[in-house]
Every structure is written in structure tokens, then in C-alpha cells.
Wavefront OBJ file of the C-alpha trace (Angstrom):
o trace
v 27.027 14.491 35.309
v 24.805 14.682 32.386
v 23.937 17.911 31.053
v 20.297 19.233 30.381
v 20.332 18.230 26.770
v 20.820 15.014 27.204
v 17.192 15.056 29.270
v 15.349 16.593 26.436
v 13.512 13.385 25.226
v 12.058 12.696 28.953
v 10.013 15.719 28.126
v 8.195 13.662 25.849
v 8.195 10.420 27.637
v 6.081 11.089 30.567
v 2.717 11.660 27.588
v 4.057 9.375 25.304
v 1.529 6.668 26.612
v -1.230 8.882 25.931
v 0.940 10.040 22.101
v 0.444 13.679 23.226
v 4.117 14.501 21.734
v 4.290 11.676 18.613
v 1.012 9.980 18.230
v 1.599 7.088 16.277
v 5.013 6.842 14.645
v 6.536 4.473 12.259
v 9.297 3.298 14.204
v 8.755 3.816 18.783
v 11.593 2.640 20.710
v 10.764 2.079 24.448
v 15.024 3.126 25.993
v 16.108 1.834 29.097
v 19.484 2.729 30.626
v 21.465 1.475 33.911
v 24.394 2.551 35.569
v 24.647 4.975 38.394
v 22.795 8.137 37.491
v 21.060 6.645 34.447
v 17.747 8.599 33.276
v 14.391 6.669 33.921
v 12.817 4.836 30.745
v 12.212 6.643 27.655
v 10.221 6.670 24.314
v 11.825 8.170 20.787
v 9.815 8.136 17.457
v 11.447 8.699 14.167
v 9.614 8.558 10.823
v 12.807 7.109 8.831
v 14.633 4.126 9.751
v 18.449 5.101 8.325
v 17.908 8.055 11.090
v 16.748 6.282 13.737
v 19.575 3.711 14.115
v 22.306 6.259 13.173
v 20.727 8.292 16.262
v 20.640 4.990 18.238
v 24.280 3.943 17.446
v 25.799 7.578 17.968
v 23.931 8.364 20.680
v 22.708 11.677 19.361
v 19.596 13.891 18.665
v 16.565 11.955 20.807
v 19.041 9.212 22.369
v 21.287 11.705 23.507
v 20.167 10.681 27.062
v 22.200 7.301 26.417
v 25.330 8.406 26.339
v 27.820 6.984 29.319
v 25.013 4.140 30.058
v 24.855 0.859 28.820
v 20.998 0.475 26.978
v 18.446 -1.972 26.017
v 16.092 -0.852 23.437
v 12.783 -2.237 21.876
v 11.434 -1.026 18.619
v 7.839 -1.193 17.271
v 7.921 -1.228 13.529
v 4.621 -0.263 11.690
v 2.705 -0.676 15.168
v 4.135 -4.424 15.576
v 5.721 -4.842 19.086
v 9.534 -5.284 19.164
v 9.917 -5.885 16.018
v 13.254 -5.089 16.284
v 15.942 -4.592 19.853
v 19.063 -3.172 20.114
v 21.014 -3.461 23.313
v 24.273 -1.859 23.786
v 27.615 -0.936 26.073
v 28.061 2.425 28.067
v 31.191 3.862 25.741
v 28.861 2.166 22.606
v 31.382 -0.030 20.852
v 29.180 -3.001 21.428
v 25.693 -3.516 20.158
v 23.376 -6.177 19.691
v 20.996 -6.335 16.830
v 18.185 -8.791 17.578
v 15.095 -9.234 15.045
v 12.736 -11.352 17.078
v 10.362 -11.977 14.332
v 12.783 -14.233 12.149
v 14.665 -15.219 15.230
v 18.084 -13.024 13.770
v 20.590 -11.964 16.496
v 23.769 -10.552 15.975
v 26.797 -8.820 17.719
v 28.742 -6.100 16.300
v 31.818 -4.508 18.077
v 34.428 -2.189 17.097
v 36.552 0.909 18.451
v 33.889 3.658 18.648
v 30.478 4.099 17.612
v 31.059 5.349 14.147
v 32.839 1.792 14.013
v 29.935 -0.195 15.119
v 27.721 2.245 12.749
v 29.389 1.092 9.772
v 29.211 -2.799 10.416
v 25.435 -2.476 10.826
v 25.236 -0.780 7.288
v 27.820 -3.245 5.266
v 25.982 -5.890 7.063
v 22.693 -4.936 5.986
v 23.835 -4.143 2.368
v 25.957 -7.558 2.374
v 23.139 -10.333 4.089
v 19.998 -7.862 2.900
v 18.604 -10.544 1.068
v 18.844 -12.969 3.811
v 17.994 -10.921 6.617
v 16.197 -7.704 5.521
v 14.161 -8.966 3.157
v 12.630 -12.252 5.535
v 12.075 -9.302 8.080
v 10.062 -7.509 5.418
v 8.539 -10.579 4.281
v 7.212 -11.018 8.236
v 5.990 -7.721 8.390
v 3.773 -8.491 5.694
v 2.416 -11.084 8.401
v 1.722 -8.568 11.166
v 1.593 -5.159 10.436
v -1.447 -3.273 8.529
v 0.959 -0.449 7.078
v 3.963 -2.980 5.705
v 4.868 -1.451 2.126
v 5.396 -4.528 0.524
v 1.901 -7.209 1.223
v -0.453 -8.031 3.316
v -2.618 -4.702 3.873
v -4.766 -2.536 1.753
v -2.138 -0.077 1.242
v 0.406 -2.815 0.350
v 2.405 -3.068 -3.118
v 0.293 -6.069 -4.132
v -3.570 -4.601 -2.998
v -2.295 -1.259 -4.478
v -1.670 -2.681 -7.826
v -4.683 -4.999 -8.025
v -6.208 -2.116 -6.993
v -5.406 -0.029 -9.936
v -5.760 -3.471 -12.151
v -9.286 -3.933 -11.028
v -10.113 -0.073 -11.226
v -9.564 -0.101 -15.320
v -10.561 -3.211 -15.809
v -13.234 -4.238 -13.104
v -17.118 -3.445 -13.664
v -17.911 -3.123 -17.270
v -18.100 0.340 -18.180
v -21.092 2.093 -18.149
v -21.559 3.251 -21.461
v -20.988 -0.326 -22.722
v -23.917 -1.613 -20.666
v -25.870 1.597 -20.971
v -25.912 3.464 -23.803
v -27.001 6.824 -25.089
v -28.189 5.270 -28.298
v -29.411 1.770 -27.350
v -29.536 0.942 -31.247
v -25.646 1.780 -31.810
v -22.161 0.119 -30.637
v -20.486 1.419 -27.953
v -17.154 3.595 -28.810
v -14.469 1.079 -27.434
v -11.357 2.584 -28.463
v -9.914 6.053 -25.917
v -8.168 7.058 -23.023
v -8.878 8.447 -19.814
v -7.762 10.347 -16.306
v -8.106 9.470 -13.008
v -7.552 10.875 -9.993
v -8.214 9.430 -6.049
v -7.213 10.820 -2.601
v -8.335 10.176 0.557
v -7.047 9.371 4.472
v -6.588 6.134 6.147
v -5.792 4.555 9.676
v -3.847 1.399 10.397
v -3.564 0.142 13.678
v -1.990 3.281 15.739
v -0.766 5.319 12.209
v -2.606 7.213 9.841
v -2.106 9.018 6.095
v -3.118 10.196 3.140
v -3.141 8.760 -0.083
v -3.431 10.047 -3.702
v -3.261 7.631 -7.083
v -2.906 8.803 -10.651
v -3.676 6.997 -13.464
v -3.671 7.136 -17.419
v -5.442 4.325 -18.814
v -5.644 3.537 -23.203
v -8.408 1.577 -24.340
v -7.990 0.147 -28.128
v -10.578 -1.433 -30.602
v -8.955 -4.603 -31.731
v -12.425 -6.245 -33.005
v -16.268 -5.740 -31.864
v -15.125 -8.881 -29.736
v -11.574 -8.043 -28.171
v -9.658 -5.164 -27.122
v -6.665 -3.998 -25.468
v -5.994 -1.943 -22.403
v -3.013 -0.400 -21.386
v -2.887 1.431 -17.691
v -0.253 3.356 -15.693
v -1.212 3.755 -12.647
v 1.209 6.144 -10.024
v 0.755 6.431 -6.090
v 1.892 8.615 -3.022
v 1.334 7.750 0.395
v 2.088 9.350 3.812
v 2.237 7.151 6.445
v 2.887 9.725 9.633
v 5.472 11.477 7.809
v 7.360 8.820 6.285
v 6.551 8.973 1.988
v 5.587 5.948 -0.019
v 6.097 5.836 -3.769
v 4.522 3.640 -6.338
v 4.786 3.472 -10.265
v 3.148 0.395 -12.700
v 2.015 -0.656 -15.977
v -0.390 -3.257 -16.829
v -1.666 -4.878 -20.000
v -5.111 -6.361 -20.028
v -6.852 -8.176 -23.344
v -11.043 -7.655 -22.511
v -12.479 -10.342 -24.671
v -17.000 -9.136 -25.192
v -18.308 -13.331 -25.262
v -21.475 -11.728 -24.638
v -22.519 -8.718 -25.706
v -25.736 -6.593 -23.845
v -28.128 -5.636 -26.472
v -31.754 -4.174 -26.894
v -32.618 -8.082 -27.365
v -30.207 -9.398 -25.221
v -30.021 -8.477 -21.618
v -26.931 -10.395 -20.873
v -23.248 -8.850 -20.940
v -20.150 -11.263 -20.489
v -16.415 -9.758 -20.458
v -13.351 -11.747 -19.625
v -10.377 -9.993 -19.307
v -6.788 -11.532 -19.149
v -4.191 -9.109 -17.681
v -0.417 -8.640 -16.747
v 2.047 -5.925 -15.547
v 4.960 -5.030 -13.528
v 4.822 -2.153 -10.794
v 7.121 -1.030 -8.223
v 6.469 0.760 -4.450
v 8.877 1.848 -1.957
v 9.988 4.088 0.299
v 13.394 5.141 1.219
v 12.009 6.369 4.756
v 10.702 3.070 5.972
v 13.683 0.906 4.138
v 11.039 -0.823 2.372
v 10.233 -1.596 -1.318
v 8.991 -4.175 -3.424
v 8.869 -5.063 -7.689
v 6.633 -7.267 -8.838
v 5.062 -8.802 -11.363
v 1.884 -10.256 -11.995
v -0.512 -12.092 -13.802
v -4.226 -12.438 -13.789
v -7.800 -12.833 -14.683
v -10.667 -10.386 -14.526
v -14.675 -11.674 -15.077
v -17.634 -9.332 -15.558
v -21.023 -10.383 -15.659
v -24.083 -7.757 -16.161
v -27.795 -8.355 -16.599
v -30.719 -6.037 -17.384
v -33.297 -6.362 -14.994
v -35.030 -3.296 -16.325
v -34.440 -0.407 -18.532
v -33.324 1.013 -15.519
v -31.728 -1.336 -13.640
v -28.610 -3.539 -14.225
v -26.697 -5.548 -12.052
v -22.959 -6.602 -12.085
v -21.186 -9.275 -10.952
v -17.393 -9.054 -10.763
v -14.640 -11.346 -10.426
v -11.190 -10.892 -10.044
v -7.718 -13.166 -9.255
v -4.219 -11.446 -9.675
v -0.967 -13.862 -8.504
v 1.489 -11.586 -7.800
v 5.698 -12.259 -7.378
v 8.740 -10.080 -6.356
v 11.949 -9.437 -8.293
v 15.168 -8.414 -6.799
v 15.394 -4.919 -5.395
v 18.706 -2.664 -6.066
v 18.432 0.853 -4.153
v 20.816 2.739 -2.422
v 23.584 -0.091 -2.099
v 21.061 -2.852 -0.762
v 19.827 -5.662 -2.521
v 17.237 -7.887 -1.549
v 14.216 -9.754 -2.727
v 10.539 -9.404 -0.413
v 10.032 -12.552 -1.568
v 6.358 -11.988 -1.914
v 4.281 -14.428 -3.355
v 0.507 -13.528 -3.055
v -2.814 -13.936 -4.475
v -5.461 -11.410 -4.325
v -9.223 -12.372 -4.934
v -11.707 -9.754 -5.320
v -15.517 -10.557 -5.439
v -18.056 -7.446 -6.447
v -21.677 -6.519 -7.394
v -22.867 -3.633 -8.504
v -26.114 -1.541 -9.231
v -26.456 0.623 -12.118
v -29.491 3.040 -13.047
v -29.669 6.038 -15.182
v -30.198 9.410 -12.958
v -30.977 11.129 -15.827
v -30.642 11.526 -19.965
v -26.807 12.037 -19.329
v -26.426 10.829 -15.729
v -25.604 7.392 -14.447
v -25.176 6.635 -11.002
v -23.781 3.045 -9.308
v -23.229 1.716 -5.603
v -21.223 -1.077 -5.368
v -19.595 -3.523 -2.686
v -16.560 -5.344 -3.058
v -15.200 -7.905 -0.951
v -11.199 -8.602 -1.024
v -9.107 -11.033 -0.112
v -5.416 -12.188 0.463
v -5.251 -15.829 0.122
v -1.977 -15.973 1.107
v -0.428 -15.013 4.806
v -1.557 -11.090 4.983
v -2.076 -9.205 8.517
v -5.491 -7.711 7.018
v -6.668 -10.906 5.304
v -9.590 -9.184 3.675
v -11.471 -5.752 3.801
v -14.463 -4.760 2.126
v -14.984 -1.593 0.509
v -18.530 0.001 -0.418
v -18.696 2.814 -2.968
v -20.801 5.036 -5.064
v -19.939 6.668 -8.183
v -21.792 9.740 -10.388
v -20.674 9.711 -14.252
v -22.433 12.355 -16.691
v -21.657 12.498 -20.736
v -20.218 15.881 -21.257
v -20.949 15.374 -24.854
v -21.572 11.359 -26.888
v -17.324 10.764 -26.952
v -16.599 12.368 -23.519
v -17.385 11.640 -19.831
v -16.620 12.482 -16.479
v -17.331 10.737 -13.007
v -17.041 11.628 -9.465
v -16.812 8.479 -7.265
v -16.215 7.702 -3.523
v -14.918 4.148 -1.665
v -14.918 3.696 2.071
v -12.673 0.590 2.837
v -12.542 -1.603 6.688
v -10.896 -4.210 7.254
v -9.074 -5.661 10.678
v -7.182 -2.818 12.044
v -7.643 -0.380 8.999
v -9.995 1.929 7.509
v -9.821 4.845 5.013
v -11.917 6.613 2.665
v -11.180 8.382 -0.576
v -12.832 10.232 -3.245
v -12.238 10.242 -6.846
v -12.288 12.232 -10.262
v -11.672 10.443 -13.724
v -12.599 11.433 -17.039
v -12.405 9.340 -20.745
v -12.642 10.230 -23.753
v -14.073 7.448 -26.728
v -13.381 7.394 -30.409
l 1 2 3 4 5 6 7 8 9 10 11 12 13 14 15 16 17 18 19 20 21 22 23 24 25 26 27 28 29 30 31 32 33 34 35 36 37 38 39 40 41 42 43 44 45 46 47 48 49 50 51 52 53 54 55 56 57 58 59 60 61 62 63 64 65 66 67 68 69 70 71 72 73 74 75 76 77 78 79 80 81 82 83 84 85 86 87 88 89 90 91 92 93 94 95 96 97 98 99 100 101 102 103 104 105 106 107 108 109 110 111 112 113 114 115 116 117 118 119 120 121 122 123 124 125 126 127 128 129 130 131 132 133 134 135 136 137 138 139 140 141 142 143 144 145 146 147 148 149 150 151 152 153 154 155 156 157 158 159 160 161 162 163 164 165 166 167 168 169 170 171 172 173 174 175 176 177 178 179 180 181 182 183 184 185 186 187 188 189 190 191 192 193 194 195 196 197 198 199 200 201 202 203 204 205 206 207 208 209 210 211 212 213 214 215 216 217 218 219 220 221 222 223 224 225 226 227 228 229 230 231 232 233 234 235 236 237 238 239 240 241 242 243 244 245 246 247 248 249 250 251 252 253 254 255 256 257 258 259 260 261 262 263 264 265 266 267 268 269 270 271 272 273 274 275 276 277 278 279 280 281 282 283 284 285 286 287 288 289 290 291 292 293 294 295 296 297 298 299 300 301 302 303 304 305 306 307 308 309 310 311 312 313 314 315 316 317 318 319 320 321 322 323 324 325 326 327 328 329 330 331 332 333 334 335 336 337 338 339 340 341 342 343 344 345 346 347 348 349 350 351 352 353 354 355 356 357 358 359 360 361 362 363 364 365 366 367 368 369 370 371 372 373 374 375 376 377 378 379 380 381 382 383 384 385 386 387 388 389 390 391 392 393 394 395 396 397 398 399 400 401 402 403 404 405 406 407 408 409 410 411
């Protein structure tokens, strides 16, 4: 006869429909059990993946009720439907790992569940490149909170992102100076700062990004750029983590004048950046390559518009963490399209509104969002400025908003 404790995750199960005990979870497993006496079907969340199978294969903590009965299990991974099953024996020294999405089944048995436990791990480490990493490379597909591609919040949209962020719209003060007879001050480096909240499908987070990016006078004509851009990301509990550097070379063919209304900036770029998280058992490295295009005219003293182009191709390298190694094998291109207004508020104040339209133009479960904005930058003093800006991003089955702080300072 099973004991109370092993009832204590029915308590949940009876509002999980209506996510009055979990809400949306990274990983839901839907539990059923048979055998005289089994418990009706339950519902267990977990926020980190190594837990939730080590739970699932020992039959402890939330699937406590399983133990004695043989079980079938479905998992929905980053709100895609059973992504992955496990299915198992009452005494637990049989289980069956299925991953529907790449069609992967596989048996494991041994002489207790620590046994079994330890061939799923060694298996995983062993075939991760073969079987982890085409699951992760699927997710990408389907689900609008995969770490690695295919959403907003991805590795790749994080980092072209950041890419487009420093090297985007022309910068004000290039296009609208203080002095209109003088050269804009080319050569500094800045801070930026951006947090905000976003839903995908059934989950929701926060997000912050930190970046540091050097700008450097090479001629009146070219410059370089160097960026390093950091992110953290909650995604109901579970932690994301993303570090990367990029180079970009902005090249002035046309340069906005009191005479000449036009300004022309194309900017070659490339980088490597990595984003992971040890919760979800996802991670990606990548490197990229790509081509920014800025075009502004002066319709009046006070009004410019800008046109913005940008194409970044991105690729995956080999992951190492924890004993697994596998590649996402992510190959993805990332188009973003943008105009922007541009008036002075004031003698020091500039303000903008903006929309930008982006797209993945390879497979991607959010294959585009669009993302509106406004931003407010004053001139502390004629080498200094600061701006306070705001996005608001939708796309199929995600939205989030964010506000932002930066700061630069020109010599």
C-alpha cells in the first residue's frame, strides 16, 4: 500500500490544467501508471532537465507516486508537445527513451534504477552529438524559447541583436550634430544596459543585456568597432547565459553634410559568442559573419530618415560542457530591415521612433517578429551622451518589452 507521500504530486494535478500550482514550466510531464492500486494520471514540472530525469528514473521527489507501477510518461519541452517519452517497468530496471521529434528510440535495462540512471547519462555524453544535438537542432523548429535558434531570445537573434544594436542606425550625432560646420568625434566607447520581460508560448522571463562597445578613428572614411555584448535570461526559473565579441569595420561612402543631405555607411562585421544554460541542457557557439547598410537623408533641418539593412550568417562549433559534447548544428541567416525617424527635441535633445522588421531565413519556429521602439538621447556635455530607449517586440507566439540605458563617450 502506498504511503501518503507518494500522493503528494496529485495535489497539484487536479489544477494543473488551469497551471494554478506550476504555470508554465520548462519541462511538464503528463505520468500515467497501471497495475492494481496505481494513482490516477499526473502532471510534474521541473525547471532543469538533469533533475527531472534523475527524479523520473529513481522514482523520487514529484514521481514518487511511481514507484511499484510500471509508467508511461510524455514530456513537453519548451511548450512543444511530447517532445520527449519515457516509459518504464514497475521495479524500474527497464526504461524506454523515445524522442519523437527525430524519430530516436531506445531501451536501456540494468539491475536497479541507479543502473538504468547511469546508461542514460554515458549514453547521452557518448551519442550527444548524434542524438542531443539533432533534438536541439528540432527544437529550434518548434519551440519559441529553444536556447540555441529559431526565436527572438535564441543564441543567433540574441547576437544579431547586439550586432545590429552597435552597429545598426547611424548614430545620432553623426547625422545630427551640435556644430553642423564641424566633424563628428568618431573615436570612444560606451555602456549599455537593457532589461525587460517576455512571453513565449505558455513560459515567460526576464531578460537583461550588457554591453561595452569601442569605437576607433581609423580615417574620416573608415573605422573600427569592437563590442562585447553579455546576457541573462530567466525562462520560468531555469537561467540562460550568454557572452560575445564582435568586430565590425563602418566604412562613411557618403558623408551627411550642411551641403549634402545624404549619409551612406556600410559596415562589414564578424564575431564569435556563446549562450547556454546548464538548466535546460542547452547551449550553442557560434560564429558569424555579416553585413550591415545605413542609409540617412535630410528631409529638413529637423527631420531625417533612416533606412537600415542588415544580414548576419551565423554557424555552430562544437560544444564541450560538463562531459557532453555536441554540435547544434545551426546554420542560420538573420535579415533585419529598419527605418527610422530622427528630430531634434531640443538644443541637446534628440529623440527617434523606429520599426524594425526581422527575419530567420532559415527553418525558425518564430520566423520573424517586428519590434517598434523609441529612444531619448541628450549631450551631457559636446564628448558625452546618454540615452534612454524602449523596444516592444511580437512575433508568432512571443512578445516582450524592454527598456534601455546606454551612455558614450567621444574623443
Amino acid at each position: 500500500m502506498q504511503t501518503w507521500k507518494s500522493w503528494l504530486p496529485l495535489s497539484c494535478a487536479a489544477l494543473a490544467a488551469a497551471s494554478v500550482c506550476w504555470g508554465g514550466s520548462p519541462f511538464v510531464a503528463d505520468v500515467t501508471t497501471s497495475g492494481a492500486g496505481a494513482p490516477p494520471e499526473f502532471t510534474v514540472s521541473e525547471k532543469n532537465l538533469t533533475h527531472f530525469i534523475n527524479d523520473l528514473v529513481n522514482a523520487q521527489g514529484q514521481y514518487s507516486a511511481i514507484v511499484g507501477f510500471a509508467y508511461a510518461e510524455k514530456t513537453t519541452v519548451l511548450d512543444v508537445p511530447s517532445a520527449i517519452t519515457f516509459t518504464g517497468n514497475a521495479p524500474g530496471t527497464t526504461v524506454t527513451l523515445a524522442i519523437p521529434l527525430i524519430g530516436f528510440t531506445q531501451t536501456f535495462a540494468g539491475a536497479t534504477r541507479a543502473d538504468v540512471q547511469d546508461q542514460i547519462k554515458t549514453f547521452i555524453k557518448q551519442n550527444g552529438n548524434n542524438v542531443w544535438a539533432q533534438f536541439l537542432k528540432a527544437l529550434a523548429t518548434r519551440s519559441p524559447a529553444a536556447v540555441t535558434d529559431g526565436n527572438p531570445n535564441a543564441a543567433t537573434a540574441a547576437v544579431a541583436n547586439s550586432i545590429f544594436q552597435a552597429e545598426g542606425f547611424t548614430p545620432v550625432d553623426e547625422i545630427l550634430l551640435e556644430d553642423p560646420t564641424s566633424s563628428p568625434r568618431l573615436s570612444g566607447f560606451g555602456l549599455g544596459f537593457n532589461a525587460g520581460h517576455f512571453t513565449a508560448g505558455d513560459l515567460s522571463g526576464d531578460l537583461a543585456d550588457f554591453a561595452i562597445p569601442i569605437r576607433m578613428k581609423l580615417s574620416d572614411m573608415v573605422g573600427l568597432t569592437l563590442n562585447f555584448p553579455f546576457s541573462y535570461l530567466t525562462l520560468s526559473g531555469a537561467r540562460v547565459y550568454g557572452a560575445g565579441f564582435n568586430v565590425a569595420v563602418p566604412v562613411r561612402v557618403k558623408i551627411m553634410s550642411a551641403q549634402q543631405p545624404w549619409n551612406w555607411r556600410l559596415t562589414p562585421l564578424l564575431g564569435a559568442a556563446a549562450r547556454g544554460s546548464a538548466d535546460l541542457g542547452s547551449g550553442a557557439a557560434l560564429w558569424q559573419v555579416g553585413i550591415s547598410n545605413a542609409v540617412d537623408y535630410r528631409v529638413s533641418p529637423r527631420l531625417i530618415l533612416c533606412m537600415v539593412n542588415q544580414l548576419t550568417d551565423f554557424h555552430s562549433i562544437k560544444v564541450n560542457f560538463g562531459g557532453y559534447h555536441f554540435d547544434p548544428q545551426i546554420k542560420q541567416q538573420i535579415l533585419k530591415n529598419g527605418l527610422r525617424a530622427v528630430t531634434p527635441l531640443g538644443q541637446r535633445t534628440i529623440g527617434s521612433l523606429f520599426v524594425l522588421e526581422t527575419q530567420f531565413l532559415s527553418s525558425a519556429a518564430v520566423k520573424s517578429f517586428t519590434t517598434v521602439g523609441a529612444a531619448v538621447a541628450f549631450r551631457v556635455t559636446t564628448s558625452m551622451n546618454v540615452q534612454l530607449a524602449g523596444n516592444y517586440d511580437t512575433g508568432t507566439s512571443f512578445k516582450s518589452w524592454s527598456l534601455g540605458l546606454s551612455s558614450a563617450w567621444k574623443y
